[in-house]
N, C-alpha and C positions, 0 to 999 in steps of 0.2 A: 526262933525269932521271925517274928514278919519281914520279906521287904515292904520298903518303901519303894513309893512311884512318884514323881515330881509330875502334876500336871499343868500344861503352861498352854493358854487360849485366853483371847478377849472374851469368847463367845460362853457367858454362864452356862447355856444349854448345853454344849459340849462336854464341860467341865461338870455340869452333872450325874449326864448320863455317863461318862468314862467313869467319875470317881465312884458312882454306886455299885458299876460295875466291878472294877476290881476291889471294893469292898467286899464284895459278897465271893471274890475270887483269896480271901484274906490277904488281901494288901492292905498295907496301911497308906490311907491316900493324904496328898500335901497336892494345895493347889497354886498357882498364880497368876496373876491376870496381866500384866505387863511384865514388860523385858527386865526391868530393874528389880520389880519385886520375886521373881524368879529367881535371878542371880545372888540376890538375897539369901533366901531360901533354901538355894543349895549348897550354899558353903557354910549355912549353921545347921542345915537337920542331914546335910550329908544320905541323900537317897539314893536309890542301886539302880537306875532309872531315871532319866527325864523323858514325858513326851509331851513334845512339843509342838506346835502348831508354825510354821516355817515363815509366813512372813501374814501380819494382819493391822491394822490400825496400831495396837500396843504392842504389836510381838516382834520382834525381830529373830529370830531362828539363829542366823549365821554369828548375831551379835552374842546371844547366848551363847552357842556355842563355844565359840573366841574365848568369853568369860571362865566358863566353866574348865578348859582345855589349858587356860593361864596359870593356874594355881597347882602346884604340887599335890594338896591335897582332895582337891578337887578334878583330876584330870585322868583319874579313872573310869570316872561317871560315865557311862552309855548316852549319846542323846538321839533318840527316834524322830525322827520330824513324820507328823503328819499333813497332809496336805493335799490339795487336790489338783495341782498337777508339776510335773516338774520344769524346772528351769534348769539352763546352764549355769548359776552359783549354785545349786542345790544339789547338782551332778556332782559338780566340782569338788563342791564340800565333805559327799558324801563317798566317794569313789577315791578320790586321789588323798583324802585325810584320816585317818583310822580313829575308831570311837563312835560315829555315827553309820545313820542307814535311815531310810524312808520306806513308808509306807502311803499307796496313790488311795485317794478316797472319791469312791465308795470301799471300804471295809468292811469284814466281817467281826465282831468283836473277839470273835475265835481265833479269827486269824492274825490278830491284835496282840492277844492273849498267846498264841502259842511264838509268835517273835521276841514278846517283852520274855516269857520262860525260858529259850533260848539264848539271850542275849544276853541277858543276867546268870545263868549257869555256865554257860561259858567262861563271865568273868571271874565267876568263883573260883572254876576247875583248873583254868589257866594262875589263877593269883597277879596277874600282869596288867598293865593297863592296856586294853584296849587302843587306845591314842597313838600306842608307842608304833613308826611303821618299823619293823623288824630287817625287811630285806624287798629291794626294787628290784620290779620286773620291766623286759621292755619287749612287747611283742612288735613282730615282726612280721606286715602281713601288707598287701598293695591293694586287697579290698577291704577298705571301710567300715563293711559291715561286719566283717571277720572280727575286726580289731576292737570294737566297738563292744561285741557279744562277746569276746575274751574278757574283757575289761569286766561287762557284767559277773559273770563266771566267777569274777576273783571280788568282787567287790565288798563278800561279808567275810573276805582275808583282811590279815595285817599290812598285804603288800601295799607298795607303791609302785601304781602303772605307769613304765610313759610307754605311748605309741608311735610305730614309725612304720612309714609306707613304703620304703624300700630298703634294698643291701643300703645302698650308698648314705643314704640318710640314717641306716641305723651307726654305721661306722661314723659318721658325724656326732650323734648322739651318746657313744662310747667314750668319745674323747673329750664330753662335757661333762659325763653326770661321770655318779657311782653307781653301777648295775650287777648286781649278784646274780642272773640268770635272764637268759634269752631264749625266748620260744620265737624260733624261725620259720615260717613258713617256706617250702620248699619252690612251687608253684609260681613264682612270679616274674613277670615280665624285664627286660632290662638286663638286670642281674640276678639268674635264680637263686634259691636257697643254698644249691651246690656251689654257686661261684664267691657268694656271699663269705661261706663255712671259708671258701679258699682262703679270702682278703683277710678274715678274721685271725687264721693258720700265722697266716704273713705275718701278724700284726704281733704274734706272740700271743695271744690272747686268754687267758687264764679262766676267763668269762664262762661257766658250764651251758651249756647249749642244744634243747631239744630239738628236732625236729618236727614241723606240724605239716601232715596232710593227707588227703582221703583213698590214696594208693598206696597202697602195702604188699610187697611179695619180699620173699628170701633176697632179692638182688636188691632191692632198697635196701632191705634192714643190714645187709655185709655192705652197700656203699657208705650209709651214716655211720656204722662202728668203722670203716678204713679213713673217712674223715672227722672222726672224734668225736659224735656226739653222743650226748649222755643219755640217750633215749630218743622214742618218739610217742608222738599225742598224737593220737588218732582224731581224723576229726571224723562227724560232726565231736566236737570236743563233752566230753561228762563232766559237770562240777566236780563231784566227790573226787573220782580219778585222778583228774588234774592236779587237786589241791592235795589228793597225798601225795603224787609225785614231786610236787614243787617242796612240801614239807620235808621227804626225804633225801632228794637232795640236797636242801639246805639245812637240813639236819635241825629242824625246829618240831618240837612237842606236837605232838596230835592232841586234836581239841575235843571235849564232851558234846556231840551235836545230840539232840535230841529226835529220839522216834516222831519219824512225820509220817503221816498216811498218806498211801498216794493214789489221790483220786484222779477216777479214767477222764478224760475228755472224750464223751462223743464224735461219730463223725456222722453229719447230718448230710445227706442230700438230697435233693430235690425230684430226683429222678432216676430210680435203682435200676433202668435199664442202661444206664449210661456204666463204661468201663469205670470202678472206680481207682485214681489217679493218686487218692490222698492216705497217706499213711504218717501218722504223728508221732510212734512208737518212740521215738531217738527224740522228740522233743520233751514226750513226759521223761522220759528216762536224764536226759541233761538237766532238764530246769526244776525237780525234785521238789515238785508241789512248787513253786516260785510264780505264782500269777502274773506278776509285773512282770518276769523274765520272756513269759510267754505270750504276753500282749505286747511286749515290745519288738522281740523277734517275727512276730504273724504282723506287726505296721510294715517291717519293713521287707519283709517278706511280698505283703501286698505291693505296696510301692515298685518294688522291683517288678513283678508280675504286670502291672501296669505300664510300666514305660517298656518293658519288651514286647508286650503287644502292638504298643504303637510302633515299636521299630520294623517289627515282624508286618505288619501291613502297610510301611513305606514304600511305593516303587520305587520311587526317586533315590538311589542307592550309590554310592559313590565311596570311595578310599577311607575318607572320613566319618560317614554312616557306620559302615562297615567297622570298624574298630570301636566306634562307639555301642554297634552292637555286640562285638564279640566280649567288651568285656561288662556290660547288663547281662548276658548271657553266660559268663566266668560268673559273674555274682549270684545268678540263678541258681547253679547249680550250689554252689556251696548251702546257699538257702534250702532248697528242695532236700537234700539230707535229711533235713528237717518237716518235711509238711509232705512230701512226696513218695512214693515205691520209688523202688531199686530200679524198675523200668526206666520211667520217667529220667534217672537220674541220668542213667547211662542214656538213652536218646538224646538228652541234651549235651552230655561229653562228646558224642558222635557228632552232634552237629555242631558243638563248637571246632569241634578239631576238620570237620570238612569247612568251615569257615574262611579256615585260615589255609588248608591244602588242598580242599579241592571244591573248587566255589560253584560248579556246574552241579555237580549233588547237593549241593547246599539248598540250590536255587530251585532244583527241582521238588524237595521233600520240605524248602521251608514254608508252603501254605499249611501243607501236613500238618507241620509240628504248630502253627498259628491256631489251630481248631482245638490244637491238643493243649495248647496255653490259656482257650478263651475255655473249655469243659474245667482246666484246672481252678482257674477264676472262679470260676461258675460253682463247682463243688468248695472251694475254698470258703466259700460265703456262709459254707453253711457250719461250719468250726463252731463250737462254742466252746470255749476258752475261761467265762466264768465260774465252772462246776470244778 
């Protein structure tokens, strides 16, 4: 039997080219042109697929959605937003609510086609709705961007994220929600990961709780099993890993993912006499073909690259510089995992830790490392991330 694909745009043109497309891909295609006629639509031809166009003159995305996710018999349905760029409801809708996921336009219609394949054999293999969230996760982590890229990581899961930026605030948020599992970051300021585990100990806490961070020897792994945790995640963190380990712990089904190819990204430079600085190995390997994972991660990647430079060429230095840069420079590194050699990585752990204990080394090697931020820059430019 065919699926059906529900597709929902104001724009004819769109709605042509997609529905000829997965004609000829044998879908059987159902179209709509507004929000209500959509809604319509899917609750009497019942398709294994909506895609949807996220917010336009007649479309409302979120409003669909809502509709579709109302009805008992109708709140299995998948719905794709397509779109061309995101917003914070779209994140929102999409991240924190199960049954949906987006895709950023420009697209490939391949890459269109091998999401809708995906998504809908999953829901087969599964038999469950999509919608349903199964078990809340609350990561635990004091950079941003940490928590942020977690977040994406789990986002084609059933979980539900919350995030929190320190010990103290996650023990706040324990005591509001229901949380089936905590990935804690170890590394953080205030109250570490270890002080954190302590409070939790205190607390009785029944909560299973991994461990997240990018040191690892025999004396960490016997500190986490002496204070109970149920593992550790290594970072930079891998999807698939992650998501079996969260699945086996909570002791939920493994899902049918589909064979993806995984295409190299280039590294382009401008200048082959120059050390090269960038190594992206851990970023194909985490984001498993996921384009948007990898255009989002290299924004903010750059961003960060960017205001450490500025910090790094400040004379004007002071208590409060200083902490400001130590922790662009904590965020660095977690970043550079990703985009950077093991050199690189470890030079910036060196100079954050002279940072903070021994600020005359700092001050002497930190033009050094500023030349070696403005080459990283410089090679970084030349990524291409489309292919």
């Amino acid at each position: 039997m065919k699926k059906k694909v529900l597709i929902v745009d104001s724009d004819f043109i769109n709605i042509k080219k997609l529905g000829k497309f997965f004609s000829e891909k044998s879908f059987s295609v159902l179209v709509a042109t507004t929000t209500e006629q959509s809604i319509k639509i899917a609750r009497a031809k019942m398709p294994d697929i909506i895609l949807s166009a996220f917010t336009t003159p007649e479309v409302n995305g979120a409003e669909i959605y809502n509709a579709i996710k109302s009805r008992k018999q109708t709140t299995h349905i998948p719905v794709l937003f397509l779109t061309e760029k995101k917003d914070k409801k779209l994140v929102e809708l999409t991240c924190s609510k199960g049954g949906s996921d987006y895709i950023l336009n420009p697209y490939s219609k391949e890459e269109l086609f091998k999401k809708v394949i995906l998504v809908t054999d999953n829901l087969q293999s599964n038999k469950k709705p999509l919608s349903k969230i199964q078990h809340t996760i609350m990561v635990v982590d004091d950079i941003e961007v940490n928590r942020s890229l977690t977040e994406l990581l789990l986002s084609n899961s059933s979980f539900k994220i919350i995030k929190s930026p320190s010990g103290k605030d996650s023990i706040d948020k324990i005591k509001k929600n229901k949380i089936d599992l905590i990935l804690l970051d170890i590394e953080m300021p205030i109250m570490n990961g270890w002080e954190t585990m302590g409070q939790y100990k205190k607390m009785k806490l029944k909560i299973p709780v991994l461990a997240m961070s990018a040191h690892e020897d025999r004396e960490f792994e016997a500190r986490c099993h002496q204070l109970g945790f149920k593992g550790i995640v290594s970072k930079p963190i891998n999807r698939t890993e992650l998501n079996n380990r969260l699945k086996k712990i909570l002791e939920l089904p493994a899902s049918k993912n589909e064979q993806q190819l995984k295409k190299q990204i280039p590294v382009k430079t401008k200048n082959q006499n120059r050390a090269n600085f960038i190594d992206i190995s851990k970023l194909l390997k985490v984001s498993e073909n996921d384009i948007d994972l990898r255009l989002s991660t290299y924004k903010k990647f750059s961003e960060n690259l960017k205001q450490l430079l500025e910090l790094f060429e400040n004379k004007n230095t002071n208590t409060d510089s200083n902490e400001t840069l130590r922790r662009e420079l904590h965020t660095f590194i977690n970043l550079a995992n990703y985009f950077c050699t093991g050199k690189i990585v470890k030079k910036a752990k060196n100079m954050e830790y002279c940072l903070k204990n021994n600020l005359d080394y700092f001050n002497q090697h930190k033009k050094k490392f500023a030349l070696i931020l403005k080459d990283i820059e410089y090679q970084a430019n030349g990524i291409d991330l489309s292919n």
